[in-house]
Phi, psi and omega in degrees: 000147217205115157322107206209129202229123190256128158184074195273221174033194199227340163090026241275357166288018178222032196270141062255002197274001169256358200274016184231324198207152204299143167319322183264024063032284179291163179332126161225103193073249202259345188225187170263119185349325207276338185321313193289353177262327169320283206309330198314308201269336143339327157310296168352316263004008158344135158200007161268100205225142184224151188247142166228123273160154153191193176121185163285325202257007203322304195332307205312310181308320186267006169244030116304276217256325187050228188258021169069010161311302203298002207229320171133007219248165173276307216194112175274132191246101191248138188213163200244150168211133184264071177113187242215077197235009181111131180310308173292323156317276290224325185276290172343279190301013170249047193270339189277333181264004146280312167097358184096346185281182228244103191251160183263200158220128187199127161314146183290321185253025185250107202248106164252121185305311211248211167256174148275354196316309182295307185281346160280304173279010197277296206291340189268345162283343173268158204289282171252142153121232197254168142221163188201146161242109208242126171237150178302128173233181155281353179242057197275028160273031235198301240225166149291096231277154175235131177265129179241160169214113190065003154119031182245169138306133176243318167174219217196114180279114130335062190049075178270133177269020159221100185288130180290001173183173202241032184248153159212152178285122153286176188300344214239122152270102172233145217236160176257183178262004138311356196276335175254011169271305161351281234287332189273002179268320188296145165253132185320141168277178166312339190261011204018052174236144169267147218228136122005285173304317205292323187287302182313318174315301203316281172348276169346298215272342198263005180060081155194045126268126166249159169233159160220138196282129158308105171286142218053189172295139174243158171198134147272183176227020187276004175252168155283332186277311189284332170290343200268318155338295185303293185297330171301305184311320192263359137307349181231324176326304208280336160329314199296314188262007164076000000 
């Protein structure tokens, strides 16, 4: 099983603080936004791991992050994404380095209290297709809404303005190695992007998504209120534990 940390785009909903340095870059509490999604899948056991990046600061990650000792890991894998072309773009350039095996996914910018472990060993047992991991929020017009029918995934809204449930996919995705035969099928949305909901549909209509509701607190970081959000929870996580 093979790691694979999006964090990419340009952030431009956080400028004027992006207009020096990449987004997953700044602070969230005590660390720089991307530790967090690092450790997520390190929690995992995850330890084959690729960064997909762009920007003006990419460097800025391996001079961070380096070959990933501080994290337990031997070696971190790094790739460039050019503009702003979409999630499903940005997953696209990691086919050679999935390799046909089986990948987790996860935003650069999604901040989780608990693990991912049970769903990760969830996803090597299933044979074939998807996982998604999904939570109830208070905005699902923010996000991609999950439809349900009879206690299934029926298929996945786009930022809907009047959302059919109060679920959404969160950032963290796992996918079999069809997910990059999908991403060579798409065509750019209105946003001129391959979007991410457009690969889970596929999955949906083929009966070959499973979920699991996500435990605990979630956060993105792509706004300032969900960043100051974010830094607060994990100012009170680490309270708790010291």
């Amino acid at each position: 099983m093979k790691g694979i940390i999006l964090a990419g785009g340009l952030g431009t909903r956080l400028r004027p603080l992006t207009n020096v340095t990449n987004k997953h870059l700044l602070p969230v509490y005590d660390k720089p936004m991307i530790y967090y999604p690092l450790l997520t899948l390190v929690d995992a056991g995850i330890k084959d791991i690729l960064l997909v990046t762009g920007g003006n600061n990419a460097g800025d990650f391996l001079r961070l992050i380096g070959n990933g000792s501080a994290f337990g890991l031997k070696h971190v894998n790094y790739t460039y994404q050019k503009g702003e072309g979409g999630i499903a773009e940005a997953l696209g350039l990691a086919e050679h380095f999935a390799d046909g095996e089986k990948v987790v996914v996860i935003l650069g910018d999604n901040i989780i209290e608990g693990s991912i472990r049970s769903t990760v060993e969830a996803f090597k047992r299933q044979r074939a297709g998807a996982r998604i991991l999904i939570k109830k929020v208070p905005d699902p017009e923010r996000f991609g809404v999950v439809v349900f029918k009879k206690g299934k995934i029926a298929r996945v809204e786009e930022k809907p303005k009047r959302p059919k449930s109060s679920y959404i996919v969160t950032g963290i995705y796992m996918y079999d190695a069809r997910v990059f035969d999908i991403i060579r099928t798409l065509k750019p949305s209105r946003r001129g992007e391959l979007e991410i909901t457009d690969v889970n549909n596929d999955y949906i209509r083929k009966n070959q998504m499973e979920y699991d509701i996500l435990k605990g607190w979630w956060s993105d970081c792509g706004a300032f209120d969900s960043l100051l959000k974010a830094s607060n929870l994990v100012a009170g996580k680490s309270r708790k534990t010291g």
